[in-house]
MIBA-303001 format. One line per field, with one value per residue: residue number from 1; residue in three letters; y, x, z of N, C-alpha, C in turn. Coordinates in steps of 0.1 Angstrom, whole numbers. Atoms other than C-alpha are relative to their C-alpha. Layout:
# residues N
num <- c(NUM ...)
residu <- c(ALA ...)
ny <- c(Y ...)
nx <- c(X ...)
nz <- c(Z ...)
cay <- c(Y ...)
cax <- c(X ...)
caz <- c(Z ...)
cy <- c(Y ...)
cx <- c(X ...)
cz <- c(Z ...)
//
This chain:
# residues 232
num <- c(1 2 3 4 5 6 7 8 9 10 11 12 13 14 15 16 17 18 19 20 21 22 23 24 25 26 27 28 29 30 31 32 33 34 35 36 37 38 39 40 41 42 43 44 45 46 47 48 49 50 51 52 53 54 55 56 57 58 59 60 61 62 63 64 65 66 67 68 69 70 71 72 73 74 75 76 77 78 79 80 81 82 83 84 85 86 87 88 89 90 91 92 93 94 95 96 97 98 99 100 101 102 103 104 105 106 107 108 109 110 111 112 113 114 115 116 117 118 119 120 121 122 123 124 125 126 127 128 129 130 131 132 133 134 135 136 137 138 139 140 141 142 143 144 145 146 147 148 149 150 151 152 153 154 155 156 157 158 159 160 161 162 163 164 165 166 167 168 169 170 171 172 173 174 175 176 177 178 179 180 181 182 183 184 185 186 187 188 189 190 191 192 193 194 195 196 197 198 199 200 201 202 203 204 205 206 207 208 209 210 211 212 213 214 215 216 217 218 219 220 221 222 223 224 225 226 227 228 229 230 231 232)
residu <- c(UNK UNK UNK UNK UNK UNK UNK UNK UNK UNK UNK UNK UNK UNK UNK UNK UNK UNK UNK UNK UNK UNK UNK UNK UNK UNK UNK UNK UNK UNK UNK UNK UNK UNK UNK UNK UNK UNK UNK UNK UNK UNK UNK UNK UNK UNK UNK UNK UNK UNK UNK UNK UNK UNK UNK UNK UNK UNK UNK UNK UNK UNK UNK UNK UNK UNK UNK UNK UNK UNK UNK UNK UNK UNK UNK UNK UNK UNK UNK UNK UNK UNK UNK UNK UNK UNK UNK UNK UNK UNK UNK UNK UNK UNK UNK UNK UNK UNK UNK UNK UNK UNK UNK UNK UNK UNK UNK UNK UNK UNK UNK UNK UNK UNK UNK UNK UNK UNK UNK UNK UNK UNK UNK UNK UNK UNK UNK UNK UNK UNK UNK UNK UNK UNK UNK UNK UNK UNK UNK UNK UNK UNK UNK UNK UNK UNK UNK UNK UNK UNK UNK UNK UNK UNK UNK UNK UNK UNK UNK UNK UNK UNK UNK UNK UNK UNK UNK UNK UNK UNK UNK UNK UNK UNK UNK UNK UNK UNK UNK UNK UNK UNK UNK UNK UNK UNK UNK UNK UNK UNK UNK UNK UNK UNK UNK UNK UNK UNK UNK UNK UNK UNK UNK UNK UNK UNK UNK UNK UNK UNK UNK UNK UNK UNK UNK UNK UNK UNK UNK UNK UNK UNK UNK UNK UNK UNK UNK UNK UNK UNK UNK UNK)
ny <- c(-9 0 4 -15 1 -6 -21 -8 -9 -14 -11 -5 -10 -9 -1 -6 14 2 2 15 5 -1 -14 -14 -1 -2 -9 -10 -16 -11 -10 -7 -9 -14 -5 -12 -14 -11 -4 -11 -12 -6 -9 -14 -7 -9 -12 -7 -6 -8 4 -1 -15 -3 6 -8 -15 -1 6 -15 -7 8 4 -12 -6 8 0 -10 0 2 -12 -6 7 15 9 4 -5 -1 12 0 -4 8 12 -7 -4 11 4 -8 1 14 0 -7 7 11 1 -6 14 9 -7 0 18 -1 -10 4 15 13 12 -3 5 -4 -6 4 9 8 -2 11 14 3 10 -5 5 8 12 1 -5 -15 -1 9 -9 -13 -1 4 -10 -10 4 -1 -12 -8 9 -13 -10 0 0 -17 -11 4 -6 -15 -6 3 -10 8 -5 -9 -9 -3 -3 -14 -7 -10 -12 -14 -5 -1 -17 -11 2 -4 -16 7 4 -12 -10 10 11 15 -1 -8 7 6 -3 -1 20 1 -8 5 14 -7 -11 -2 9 -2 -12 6 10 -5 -11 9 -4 -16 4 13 -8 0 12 10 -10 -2 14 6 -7 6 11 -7 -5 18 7 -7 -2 11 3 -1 9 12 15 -1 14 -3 11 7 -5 6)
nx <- c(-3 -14 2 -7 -17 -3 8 1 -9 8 6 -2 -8 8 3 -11 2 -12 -13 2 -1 -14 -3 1 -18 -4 3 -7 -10 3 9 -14 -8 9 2 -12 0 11 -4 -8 10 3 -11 -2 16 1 -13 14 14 -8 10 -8 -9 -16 -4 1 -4 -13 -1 4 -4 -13 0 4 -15 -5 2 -6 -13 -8 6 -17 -10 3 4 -13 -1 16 -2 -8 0 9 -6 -8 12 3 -8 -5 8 1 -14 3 13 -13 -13 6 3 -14 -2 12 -1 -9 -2 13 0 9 1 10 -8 0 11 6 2 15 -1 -8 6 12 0 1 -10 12 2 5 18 2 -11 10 14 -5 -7 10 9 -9 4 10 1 -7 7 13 -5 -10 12 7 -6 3 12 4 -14 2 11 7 16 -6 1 -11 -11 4 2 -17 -7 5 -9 -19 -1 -1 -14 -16 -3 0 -18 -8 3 -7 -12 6 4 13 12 4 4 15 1 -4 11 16 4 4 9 11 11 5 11 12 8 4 7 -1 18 -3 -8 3 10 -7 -8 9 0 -12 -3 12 -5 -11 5 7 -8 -12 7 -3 -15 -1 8 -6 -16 4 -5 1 0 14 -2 10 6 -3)
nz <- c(-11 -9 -12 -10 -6 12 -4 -13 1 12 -10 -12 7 0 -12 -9 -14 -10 8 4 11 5 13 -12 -4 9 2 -7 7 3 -14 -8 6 2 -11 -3 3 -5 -10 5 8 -12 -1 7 -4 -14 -3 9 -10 -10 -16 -16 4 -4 10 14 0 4 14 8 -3 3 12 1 -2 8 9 -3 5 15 14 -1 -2 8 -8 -5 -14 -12 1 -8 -15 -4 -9 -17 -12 -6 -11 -5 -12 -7 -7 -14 -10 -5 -6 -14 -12 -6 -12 -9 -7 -6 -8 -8 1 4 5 9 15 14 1 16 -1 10 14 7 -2 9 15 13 12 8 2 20 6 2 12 13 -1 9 16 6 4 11 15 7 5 15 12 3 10 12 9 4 11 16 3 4 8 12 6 0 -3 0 -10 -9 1 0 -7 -3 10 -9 -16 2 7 -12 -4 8 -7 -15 0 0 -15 -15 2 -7 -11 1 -1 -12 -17 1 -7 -18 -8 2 -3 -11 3 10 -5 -13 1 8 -12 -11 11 7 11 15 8 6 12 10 5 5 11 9 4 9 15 7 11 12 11 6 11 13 8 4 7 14 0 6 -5 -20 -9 -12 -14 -1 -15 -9)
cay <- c(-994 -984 -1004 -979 -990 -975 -939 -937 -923 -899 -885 -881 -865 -840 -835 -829 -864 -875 -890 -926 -923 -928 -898 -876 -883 -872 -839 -829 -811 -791 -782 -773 -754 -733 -728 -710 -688 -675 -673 -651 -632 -622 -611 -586 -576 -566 -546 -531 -521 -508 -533 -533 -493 -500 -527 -511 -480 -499 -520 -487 -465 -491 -497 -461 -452 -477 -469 -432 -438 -455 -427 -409 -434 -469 -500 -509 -483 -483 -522 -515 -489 -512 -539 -514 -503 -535 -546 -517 -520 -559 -555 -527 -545 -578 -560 -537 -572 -586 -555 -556 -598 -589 -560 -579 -616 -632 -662 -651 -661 -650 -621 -634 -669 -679 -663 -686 -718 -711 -738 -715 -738 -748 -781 -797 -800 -761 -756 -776 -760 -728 -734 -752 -722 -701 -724 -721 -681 -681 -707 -683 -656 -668 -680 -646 -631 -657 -647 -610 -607 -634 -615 -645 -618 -588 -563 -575 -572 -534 -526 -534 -514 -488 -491 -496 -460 -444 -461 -446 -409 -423 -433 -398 -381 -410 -435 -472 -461 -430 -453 -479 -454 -438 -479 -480 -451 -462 -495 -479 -451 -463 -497 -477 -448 -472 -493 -461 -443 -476 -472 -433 -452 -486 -462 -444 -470 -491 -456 -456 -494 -494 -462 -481 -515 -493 -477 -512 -528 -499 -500 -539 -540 -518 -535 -563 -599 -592 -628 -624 -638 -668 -660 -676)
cax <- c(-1347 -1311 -1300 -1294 -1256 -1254 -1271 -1259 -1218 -1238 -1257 -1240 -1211 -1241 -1252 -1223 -1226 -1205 -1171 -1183 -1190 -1162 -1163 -1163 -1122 -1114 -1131 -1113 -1085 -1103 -1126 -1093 -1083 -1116 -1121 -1083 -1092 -1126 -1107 -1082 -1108 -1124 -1094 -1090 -1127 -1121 -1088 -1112 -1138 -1117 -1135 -1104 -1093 -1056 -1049 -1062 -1046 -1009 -1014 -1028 -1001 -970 -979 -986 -949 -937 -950 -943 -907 -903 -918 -885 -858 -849 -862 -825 -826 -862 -852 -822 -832 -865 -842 -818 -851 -861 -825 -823 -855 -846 -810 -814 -847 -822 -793 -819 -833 -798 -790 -819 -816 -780 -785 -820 -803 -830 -833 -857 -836 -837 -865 -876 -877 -912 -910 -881 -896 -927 -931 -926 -913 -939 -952 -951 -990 -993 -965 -987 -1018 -1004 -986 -1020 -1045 -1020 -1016 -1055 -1052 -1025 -1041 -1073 -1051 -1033 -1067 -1077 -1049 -1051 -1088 -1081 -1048 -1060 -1095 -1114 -1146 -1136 -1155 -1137 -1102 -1118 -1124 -1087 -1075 -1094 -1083 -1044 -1052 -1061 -1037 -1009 -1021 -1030 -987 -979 -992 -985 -958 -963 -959 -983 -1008 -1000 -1005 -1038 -1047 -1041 -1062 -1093 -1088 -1090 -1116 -1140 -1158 -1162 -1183 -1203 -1211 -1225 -1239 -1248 -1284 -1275 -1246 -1258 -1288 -1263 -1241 -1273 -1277 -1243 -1243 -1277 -1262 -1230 -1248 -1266 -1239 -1217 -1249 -1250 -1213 -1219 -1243 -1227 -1192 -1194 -1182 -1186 -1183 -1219 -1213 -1236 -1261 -1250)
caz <- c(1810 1824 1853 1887 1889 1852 1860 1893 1883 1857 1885 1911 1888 1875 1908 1927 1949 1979 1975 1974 1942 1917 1895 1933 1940 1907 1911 1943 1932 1915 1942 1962 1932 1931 1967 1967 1940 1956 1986 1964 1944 1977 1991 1964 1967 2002 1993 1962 1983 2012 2038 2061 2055 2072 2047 2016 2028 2030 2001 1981 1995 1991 1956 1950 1964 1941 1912 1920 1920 1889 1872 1890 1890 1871 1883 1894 1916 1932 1930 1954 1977 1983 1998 2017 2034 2042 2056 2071 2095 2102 2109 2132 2149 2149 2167 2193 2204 2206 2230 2250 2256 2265 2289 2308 2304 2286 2270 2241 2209 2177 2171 2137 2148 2138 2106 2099 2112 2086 2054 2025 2000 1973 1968 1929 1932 1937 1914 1885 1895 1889 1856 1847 1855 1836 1807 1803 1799 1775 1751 1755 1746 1716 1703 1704 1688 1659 1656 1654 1636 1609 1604 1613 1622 1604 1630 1655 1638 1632 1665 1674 1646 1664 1697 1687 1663 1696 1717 1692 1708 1743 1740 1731 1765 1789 1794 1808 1840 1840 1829 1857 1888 1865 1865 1904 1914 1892 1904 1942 1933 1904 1924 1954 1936 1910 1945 1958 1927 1911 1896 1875 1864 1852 1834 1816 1807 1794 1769 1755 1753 1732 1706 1705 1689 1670 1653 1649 1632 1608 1599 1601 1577 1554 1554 1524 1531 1574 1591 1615 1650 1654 1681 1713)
cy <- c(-2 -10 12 -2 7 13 2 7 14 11 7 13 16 9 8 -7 0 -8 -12 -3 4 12 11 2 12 18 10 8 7 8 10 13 16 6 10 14 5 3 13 12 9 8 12 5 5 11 15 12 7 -3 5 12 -4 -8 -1 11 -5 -4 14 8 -3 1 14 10 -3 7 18 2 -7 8 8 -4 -9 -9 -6 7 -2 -14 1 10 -6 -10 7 1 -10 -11 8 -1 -15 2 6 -5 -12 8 8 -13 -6 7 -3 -18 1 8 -5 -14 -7 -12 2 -5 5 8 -7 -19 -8 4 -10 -14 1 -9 14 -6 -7 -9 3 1 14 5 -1 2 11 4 -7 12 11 0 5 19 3 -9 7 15 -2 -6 11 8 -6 6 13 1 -9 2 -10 9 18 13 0 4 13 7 -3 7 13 2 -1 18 5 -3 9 18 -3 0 12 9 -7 -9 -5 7 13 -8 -12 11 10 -11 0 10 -3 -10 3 8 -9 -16 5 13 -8 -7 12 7 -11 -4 9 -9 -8 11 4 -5 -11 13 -1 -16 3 11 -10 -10 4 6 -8 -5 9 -1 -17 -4 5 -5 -15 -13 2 -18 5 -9 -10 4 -15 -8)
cx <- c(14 -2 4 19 7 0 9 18 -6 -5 5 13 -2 1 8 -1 9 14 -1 -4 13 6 3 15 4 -2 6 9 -6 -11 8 4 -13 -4 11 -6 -14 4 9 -11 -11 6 3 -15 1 10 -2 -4 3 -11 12 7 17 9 -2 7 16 4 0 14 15 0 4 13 9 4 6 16 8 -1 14 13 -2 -5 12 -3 -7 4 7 -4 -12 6 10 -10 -3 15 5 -5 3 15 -2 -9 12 8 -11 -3 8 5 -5 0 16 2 -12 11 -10 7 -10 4 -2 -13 -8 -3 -11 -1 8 -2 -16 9 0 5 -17 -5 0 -11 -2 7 -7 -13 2 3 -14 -8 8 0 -15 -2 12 -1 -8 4 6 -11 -5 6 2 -8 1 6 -1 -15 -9 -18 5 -4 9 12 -6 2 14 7 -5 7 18 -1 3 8 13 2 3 21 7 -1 6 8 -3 -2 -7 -11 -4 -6 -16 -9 -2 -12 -13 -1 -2 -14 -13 -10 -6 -16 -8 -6 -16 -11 -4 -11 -1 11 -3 -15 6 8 -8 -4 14 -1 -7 5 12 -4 -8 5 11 -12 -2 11 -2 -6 4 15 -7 11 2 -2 -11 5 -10 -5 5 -13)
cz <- c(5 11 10 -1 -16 1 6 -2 -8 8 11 -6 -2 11 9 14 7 -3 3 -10 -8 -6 12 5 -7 -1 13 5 -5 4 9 -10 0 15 3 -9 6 13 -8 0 11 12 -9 0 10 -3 -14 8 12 11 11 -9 4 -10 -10 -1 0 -14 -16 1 -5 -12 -10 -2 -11 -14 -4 -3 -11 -7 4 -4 -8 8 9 10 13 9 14 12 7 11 9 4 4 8 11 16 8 1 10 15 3 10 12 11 7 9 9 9 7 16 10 0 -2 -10 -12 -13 -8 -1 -13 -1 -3 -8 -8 1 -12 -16 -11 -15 -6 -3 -17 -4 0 -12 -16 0 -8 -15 -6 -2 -9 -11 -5 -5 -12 -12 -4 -6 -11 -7 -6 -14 -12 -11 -8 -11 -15 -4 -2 -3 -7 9 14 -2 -5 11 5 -6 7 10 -1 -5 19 9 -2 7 15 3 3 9 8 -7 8 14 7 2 11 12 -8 5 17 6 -7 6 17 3 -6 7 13 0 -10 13 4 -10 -15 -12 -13 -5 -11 -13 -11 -11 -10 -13 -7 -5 -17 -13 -3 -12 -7 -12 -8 -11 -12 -5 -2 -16 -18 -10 -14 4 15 -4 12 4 -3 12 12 5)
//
């Protein structure tokens, strides 16, 4: 029989024990790191979903303008009249206050003053957070594109041959930034009407699924030398 002082890091590790045991330090960075991003990823679920309308509606609208005017103009430009607009309203606002304190005799100081007293400087642990959850997506991507591009599973390197073919038309109607502000408005629009119309959807979508792998396992089957997934 184990002794308890053998188990007990095993378990509590398992578990998800208190931070008297040893293995519980170790694990709270990366409690910190997953509490931010579901703090993120809920943040964009609300600006999704259009819980707060005024802040989906600048965020939406800003982006919207944006993206709008690169389809007009170069990025240099948009680039530059972005930042005259924005020295334009804090200069002005700076010099009204500096009127206004002159012509009352206040004592108020600097309008922007607690803006400029905020910490914005990064720490190296965030810093190395970041470049860490990062590294893990572009290792996960360059696995991928090993996979595809040296024809580990040949259906899969098919089905991107497919979607590059139709891509190559997709190209010839739109241009990158077409397809961003298309992008933008589904990403606005398409979770607000599956929320609402989420049942006829999910029905249909469970019909197209079930012809799709019906019509891959016939082409699978007839394909010679296929690489079959292992069942998960």
């Amino acid at each position: 029989m184990a002794e308890p002082a053998t188990q007990s890091p095993y378990i509590s590790s398992s578990a998800g024990g208190g931070s008297s045991e040893p293995g519980a330090a170790s694990t709270q960075p990366g409690g910190r790191d997953s509490k931010g991003a579901g703090a993120s990823s809920c943040a964009v679920h609300d600006l999704v979903y259009w819980q707060d309308v005024k802040k989906t509606g600048v965020v939406f609208g800003t982006t919207l303008i944006v993206l709008l005017s690169l389809a007009a103009f170069s990025v240099i430009s948009v680039l530059s009249y972005l930042i005259l607009a924005l020295l334009s309203v804090t200069i002005s606002f700076r010099i009204y206050k500096s009127v206004i304190q002159a012509v009352q005799k206040s004592e108020e100081g600097h309008p922007f003053k607690a803006y400029l007293d905020l910490d914005v400087a990064l720490s190296s642990e965030a810093f190395h957070n970041y470049v860490n959850a990062a590294m893990v997506h572009v290792n996960r991507a360059l696995k991928l594109i090993i996979r595809l591009f040296l024809v580990e599973d040949l259906v899969d390197s098919l089905k991107l041959a497919v979607v590059m073919w139709l891509l190559t038309y997709v190209g010839a109607i739109f241009n990158g930034i077409t397809l961003l502000i298309l992008g933008e408005l589904l990403i606005f629009s398409v979770p607000v009407v599956y929320e609402k119309y989420k049942t006829q959807i999910d029905h249909y979508v469970g019909i197209a699924r079930d012809q799709i792998k019906s019509v891959v396992a016939k082409i699978q089957a007839k394909l010679p030398g296929v690489v079959k997934k292992k069942p998960e």
